[in-house]
N, C-alpha and C positions, 0 to 999 in steps of 0.2 A: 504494500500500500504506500505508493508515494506520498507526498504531501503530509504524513506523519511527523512530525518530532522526535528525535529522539528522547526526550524529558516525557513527552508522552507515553513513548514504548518504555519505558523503565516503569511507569507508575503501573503500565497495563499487565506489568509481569508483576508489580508488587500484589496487585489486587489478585490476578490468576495463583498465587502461591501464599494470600491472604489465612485469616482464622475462620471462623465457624460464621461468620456472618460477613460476606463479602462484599453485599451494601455498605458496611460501614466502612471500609477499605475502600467503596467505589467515591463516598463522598470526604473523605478524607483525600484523597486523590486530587480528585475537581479542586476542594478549598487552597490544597499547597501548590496546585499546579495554574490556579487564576488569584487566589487573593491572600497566600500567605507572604509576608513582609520576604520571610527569607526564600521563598518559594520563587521561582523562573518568571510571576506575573502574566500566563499565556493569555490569550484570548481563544479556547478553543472550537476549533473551527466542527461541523458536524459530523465528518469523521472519523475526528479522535475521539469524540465522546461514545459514537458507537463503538469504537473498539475499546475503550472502557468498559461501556456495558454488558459486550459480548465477553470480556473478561471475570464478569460477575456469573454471566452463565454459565460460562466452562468452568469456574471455580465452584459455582453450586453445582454443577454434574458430578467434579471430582469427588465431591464430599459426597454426596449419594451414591456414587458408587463407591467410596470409601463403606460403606453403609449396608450395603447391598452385595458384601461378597463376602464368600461363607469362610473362605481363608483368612478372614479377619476377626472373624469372632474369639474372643477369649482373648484378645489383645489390646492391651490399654488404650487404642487409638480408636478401637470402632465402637460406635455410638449406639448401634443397634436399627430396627426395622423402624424402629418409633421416631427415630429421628430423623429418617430419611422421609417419614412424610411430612414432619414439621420443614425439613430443609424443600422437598416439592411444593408447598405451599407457598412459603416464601418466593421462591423458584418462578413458579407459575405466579405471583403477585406481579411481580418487576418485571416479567417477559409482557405481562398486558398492559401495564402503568407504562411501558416504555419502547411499546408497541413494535415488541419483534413477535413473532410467530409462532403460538407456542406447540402448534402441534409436532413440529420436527426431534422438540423438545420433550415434549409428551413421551412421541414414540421411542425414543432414548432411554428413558424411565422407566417405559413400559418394560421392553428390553431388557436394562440389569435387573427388573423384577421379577422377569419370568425366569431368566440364566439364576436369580438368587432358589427360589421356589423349586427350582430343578434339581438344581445341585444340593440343596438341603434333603430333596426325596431321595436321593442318588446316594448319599452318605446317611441316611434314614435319619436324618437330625431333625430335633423339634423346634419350630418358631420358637422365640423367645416372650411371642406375644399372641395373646387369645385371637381365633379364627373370623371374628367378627371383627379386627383389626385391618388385617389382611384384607379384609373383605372390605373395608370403607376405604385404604389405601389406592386398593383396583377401581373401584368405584372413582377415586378421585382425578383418576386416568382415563376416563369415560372410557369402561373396559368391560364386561360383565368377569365377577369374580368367578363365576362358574367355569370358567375357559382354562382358569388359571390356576384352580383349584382341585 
């Protein structure tokens, strides 16, 4: 992407490699890189701000799929099924508030969900979370849980 910055591409890896909430990474971002004293002062053009944003989506995918994969369970970093719909929610907030497309997104979701569901059958492992859980997560993926379950 020409016409980028490079202050902008540093900020957009700071956000992509961000904490558990990458909105607040994406505005923390914006403030240092248009109105902090010590920050570069940019005026950014529409671009960069999507490639901001898009850095918030692929940082919320990672964390979902941090989430969503069965090799992580039992290790202090993964958060569990529960969280990964709290992080899809949030997810799916900022994809429509900031008008990208969220089915591509969706189906991504959908995707480490069903690889998650699979691979926990496959290794006979039990959710971590009641069947009615599961079932309102898929639901939240405009998916019928039946498919999935």
């Amino acid at each position: 992407m020409k016409g980028i910055r490079p202050e902008v591409w540093e900020e957009s890896e700071i956000i992509r490699f961000s904490g558990e909430i990458p909105e607040v990474a994406y505005w923390n971002s914006i403030y240092y890189l248009e109105d902090d004293p010590e920050g570069p002062r940019l005026r950014l053009n529409d671009e960069e701000k999507r490639l901001l944003k898009r850095a918030v989506i692929e940082r919320y995918l990672t964390i979902i799929l941090r989430d969503l994969t069965v090799a992580n369970i039992g290790k202090s970093h993964y958060r569990g099924l529960e969280r990964a719909m709290v992080n899809w929610g949030r997810l799916s907030l900022f994809a429509k508030r900031e008008g990208f497309s969220k089915e591509a997104i969706r189906q991504k979701v959908l995707e480490f969900l069903r690889l998650f569901l699979d691979e926990l059958r496959e290794k006979d492992l039990a959710l971590e979370v009641d069947r009615a859980t599961v079932e309102d997560f898929i639901r939240s993926l405009s998916f019928n849980p039946q498919a999935l379950l």
